[in-house]
C-alpha positions as CSV (number, residue, x, y, z in Angstrom):
1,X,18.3,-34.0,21.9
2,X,16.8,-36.3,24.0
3,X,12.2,-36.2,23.6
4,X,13.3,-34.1,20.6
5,X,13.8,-30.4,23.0
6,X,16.6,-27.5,22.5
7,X,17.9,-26.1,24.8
8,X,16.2,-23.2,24.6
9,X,13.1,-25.0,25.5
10,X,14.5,-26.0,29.0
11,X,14.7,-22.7,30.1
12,X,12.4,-21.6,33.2
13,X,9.5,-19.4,31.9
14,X,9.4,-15.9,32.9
15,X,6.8,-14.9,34.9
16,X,5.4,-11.8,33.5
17,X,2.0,-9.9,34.8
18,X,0.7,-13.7,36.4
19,X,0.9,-15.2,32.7
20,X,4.1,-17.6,32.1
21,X,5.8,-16.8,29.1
22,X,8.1,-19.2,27.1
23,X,11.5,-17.7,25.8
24,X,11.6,-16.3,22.5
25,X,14.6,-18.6,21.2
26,X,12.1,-21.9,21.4
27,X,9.5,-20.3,19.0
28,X,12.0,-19.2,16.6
29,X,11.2,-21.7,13.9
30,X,7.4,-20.7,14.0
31,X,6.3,-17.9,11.5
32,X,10.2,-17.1,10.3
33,X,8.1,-15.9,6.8
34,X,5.9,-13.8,8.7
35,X,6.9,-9.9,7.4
36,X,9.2,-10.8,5.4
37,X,10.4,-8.8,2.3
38,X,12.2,-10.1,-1.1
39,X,13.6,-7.9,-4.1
40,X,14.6,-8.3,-7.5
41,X,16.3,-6.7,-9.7
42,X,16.4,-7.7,-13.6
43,X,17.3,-6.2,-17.5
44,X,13.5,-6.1,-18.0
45,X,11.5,-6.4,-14.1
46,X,11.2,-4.5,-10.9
47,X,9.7,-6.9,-8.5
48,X,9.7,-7.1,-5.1
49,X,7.6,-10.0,-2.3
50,X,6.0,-8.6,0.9
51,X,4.6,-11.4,3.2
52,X,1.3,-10.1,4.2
53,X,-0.3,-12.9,5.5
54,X,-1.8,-11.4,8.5
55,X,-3.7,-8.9,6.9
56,X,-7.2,-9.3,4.4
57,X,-7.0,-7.6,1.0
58,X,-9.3,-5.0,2.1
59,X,-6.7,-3.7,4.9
60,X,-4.1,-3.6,2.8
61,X,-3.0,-0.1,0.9
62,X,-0.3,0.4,-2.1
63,X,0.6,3.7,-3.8
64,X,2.9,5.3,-5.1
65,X,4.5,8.7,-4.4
66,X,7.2,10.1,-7.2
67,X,9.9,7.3,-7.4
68,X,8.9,5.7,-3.9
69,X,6.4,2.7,-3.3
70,X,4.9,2.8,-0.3
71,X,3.1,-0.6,1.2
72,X,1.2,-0.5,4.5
73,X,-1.4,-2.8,6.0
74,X,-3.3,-2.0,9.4
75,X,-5.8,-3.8,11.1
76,X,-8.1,-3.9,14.4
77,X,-7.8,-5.3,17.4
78,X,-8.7,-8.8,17.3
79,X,-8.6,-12.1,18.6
80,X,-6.5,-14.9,17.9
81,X,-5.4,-18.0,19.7
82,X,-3.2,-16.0,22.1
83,X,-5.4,-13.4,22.7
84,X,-5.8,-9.7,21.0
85,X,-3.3,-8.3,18.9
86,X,-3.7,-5.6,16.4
87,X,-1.2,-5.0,13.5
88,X,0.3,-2.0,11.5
89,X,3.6,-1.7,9.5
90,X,4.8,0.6,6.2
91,X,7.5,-0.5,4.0
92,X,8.8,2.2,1.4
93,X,10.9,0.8,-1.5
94,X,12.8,3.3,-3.7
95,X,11.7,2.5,-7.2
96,X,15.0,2.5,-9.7
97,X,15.4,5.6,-12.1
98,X,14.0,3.6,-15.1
99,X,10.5,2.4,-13.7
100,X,7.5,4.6,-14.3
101,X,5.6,4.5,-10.9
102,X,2.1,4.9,-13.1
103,X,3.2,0.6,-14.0
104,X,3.8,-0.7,-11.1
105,X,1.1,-3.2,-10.3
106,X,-0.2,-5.5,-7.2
107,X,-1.0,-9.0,-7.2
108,X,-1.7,-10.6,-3.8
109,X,-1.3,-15.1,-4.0
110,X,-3.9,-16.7,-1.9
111,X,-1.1,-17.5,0.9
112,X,-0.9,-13.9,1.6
113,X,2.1,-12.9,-0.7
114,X,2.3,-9.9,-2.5
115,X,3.6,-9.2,-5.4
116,X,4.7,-5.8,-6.8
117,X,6.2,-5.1,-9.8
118,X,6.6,-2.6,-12.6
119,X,8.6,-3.1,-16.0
120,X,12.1,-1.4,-16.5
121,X,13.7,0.1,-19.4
122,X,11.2,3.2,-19.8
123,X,11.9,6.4,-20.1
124,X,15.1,7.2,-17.9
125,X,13.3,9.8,-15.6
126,X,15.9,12.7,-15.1
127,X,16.3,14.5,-11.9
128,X,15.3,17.4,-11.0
129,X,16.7,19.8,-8.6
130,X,14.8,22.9,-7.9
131,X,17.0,25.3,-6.0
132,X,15.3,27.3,-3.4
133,X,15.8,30.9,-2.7
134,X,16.5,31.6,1.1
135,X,15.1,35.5,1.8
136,X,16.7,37.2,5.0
137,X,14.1,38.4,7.0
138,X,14.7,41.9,9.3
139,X,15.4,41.5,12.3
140,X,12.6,42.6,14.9
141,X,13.0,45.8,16.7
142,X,14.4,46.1,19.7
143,X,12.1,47.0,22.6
144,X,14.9,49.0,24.3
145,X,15.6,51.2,21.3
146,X,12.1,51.9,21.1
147,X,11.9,53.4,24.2
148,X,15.1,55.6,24.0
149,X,13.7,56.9,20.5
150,X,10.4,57.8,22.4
151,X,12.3,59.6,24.9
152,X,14.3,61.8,22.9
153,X,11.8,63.0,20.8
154,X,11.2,67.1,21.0
């Protein structure tokens, strides 16, 4: 590539509300971390990576509800060297049958990864299934026979 450009860099700009916009293909190297999600599975670990760079600590939530972890980070608008952008995203992750959700446990690295996991090998939680009773409910009179009654009475 001659002056070290792809192809994809040579393409006009798109002309988009009076701002020029470069094609998305040129700027695929940039960021290709950025929201990007890594599990493992071992004998002894659950673990799982969520790249949450673009968030502080403070705007980023993790719970647990029965076997599901749910992650989810939100912040403002704001300004950054493109302009304002705001953020929000939720990533659930089915915890396996052996992993107490009460251990799972959050460690965030100063480049913005975080790091879930939970030991395996508990208790095997068994599943329940609760079977639920459907009740037929009457149908509602009808405002037709109602009227016929009413004017057949004595």
């Amino acid at each position: 590539c001659p002056l070290g450009l792809l192809p994809e860099e040579i393409l006009t700009p798109t002309l988009y509300h009076g701002y020029y916009v470069r094609p998305r293909a040129a700027r695929a190297g940039e960021g290709s971390r950025a929201g990007a999600s890594e599990l493992r599975l071992s004998e002894g670990k659950f673990q799982a990576f969520l790249d949450v760079s673009h968030f502080t600590p403070d705007e980023v939530t993790v719970r647990t509800v029965d076997n599901l972890l749910e992650v989810s980070a939100r912040h403002p608008q704001r300004l950054d060297r493109h302009g304002f952008v705001s953020r929000e995203f939720c990533r659930t992750y089915i915890l396996p049958a052996d992993v107490d959700p009460w251990r799972v446990r959050a460690a965030l690295s100063h480049d913005g990864i975080l790091n879930l996991e939970a030991p395996r090998g508990g208790r095997h939680l068994d599943t329940e299934v609760n079977e639920v009773y459907i009740s037929l409910l009457p149908a509602p009179p009808d405002p037709e026979e109602e009227e016929e009654a009413a004017g057949f009475e004595p």
